[in-house]
N, C-alpha and C positions, 0 to 999 in steps of 0.2 A: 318449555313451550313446544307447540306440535303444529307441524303444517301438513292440511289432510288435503290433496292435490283431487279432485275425482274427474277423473278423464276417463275415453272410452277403450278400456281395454278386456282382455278377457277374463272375467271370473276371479279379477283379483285386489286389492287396497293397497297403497303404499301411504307411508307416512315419511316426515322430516322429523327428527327428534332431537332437541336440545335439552340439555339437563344441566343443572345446576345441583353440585354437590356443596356438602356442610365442609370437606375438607379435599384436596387434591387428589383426583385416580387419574392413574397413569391409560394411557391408551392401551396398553399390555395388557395393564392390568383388570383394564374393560372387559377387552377381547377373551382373556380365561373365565372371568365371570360369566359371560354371556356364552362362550361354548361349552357349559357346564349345563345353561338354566333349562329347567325341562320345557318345550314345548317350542326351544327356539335351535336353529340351526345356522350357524355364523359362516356366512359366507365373505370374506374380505380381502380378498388378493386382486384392489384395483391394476396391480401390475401386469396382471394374467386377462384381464378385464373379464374379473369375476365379482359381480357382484348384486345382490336382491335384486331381481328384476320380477315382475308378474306373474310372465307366461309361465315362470320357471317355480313356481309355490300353486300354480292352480291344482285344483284336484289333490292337494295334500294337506297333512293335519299341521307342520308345522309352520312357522312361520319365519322365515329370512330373516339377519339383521349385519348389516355392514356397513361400511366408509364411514367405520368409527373413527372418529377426529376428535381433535380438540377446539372447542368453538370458544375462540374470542369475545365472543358477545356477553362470556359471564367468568366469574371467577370459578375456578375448579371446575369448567365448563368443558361437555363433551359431546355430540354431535354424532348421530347416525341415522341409517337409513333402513327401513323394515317393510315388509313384503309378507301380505297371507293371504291366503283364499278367505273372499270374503262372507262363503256360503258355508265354509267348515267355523275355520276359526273366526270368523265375523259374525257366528249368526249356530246354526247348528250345533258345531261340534264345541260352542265357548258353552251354550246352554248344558248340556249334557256335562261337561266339566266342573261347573257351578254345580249343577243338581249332586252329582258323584262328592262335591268337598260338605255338603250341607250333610 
């Protein structure tokens, strides 16, 4: 499931994301997957109080994703949070990426 918040901030989108897998990922094991995947940048060291925020993804091509957790609400259940500009990667530069795979 996905919770899409839209408030007035500058030039950018966040989302809530919960996911339901077919078998158990480990929060680690998320986290290496997702600092791998192209077009995303993991930002997640709530200890540092680092993490997806708007202002901090305007004006760039990729997109934020952290406060990888494990969400209760489902089996094999994981939870994070993502950040992009919604004029690059929401709208322009998703088009141009689409056209480039076709």
């Amino acid at each position: 499931s996905v919770t899409c918040v839209r408030v007035p901030v500058y030039r950018a989108h966040s989302v809530a994301i919960s996911a339901e897998f077919d078998r158990p990922v480990s929060v680690e094991r998320a986290r290496e997957v997702l600092a791998k995947a192209q077009g995303i940048e993991l930002v997640d060291e709530p200890q540092s109080n680092r993490y997806p925020m708007p202002l901090n993804v305007a004006e760039k091509d990729n997109c934020q994703v952290g406060r990888v957790r494990v969400d209760c609400a489902f089996e094999n259940g994981l939870s994070f949070w993502v950040s992009g500009d919604q004029l690059l990667k929401g709208a322009a530069l998703n088009a141009v990426q689409i056209a480039e795979l076709l």
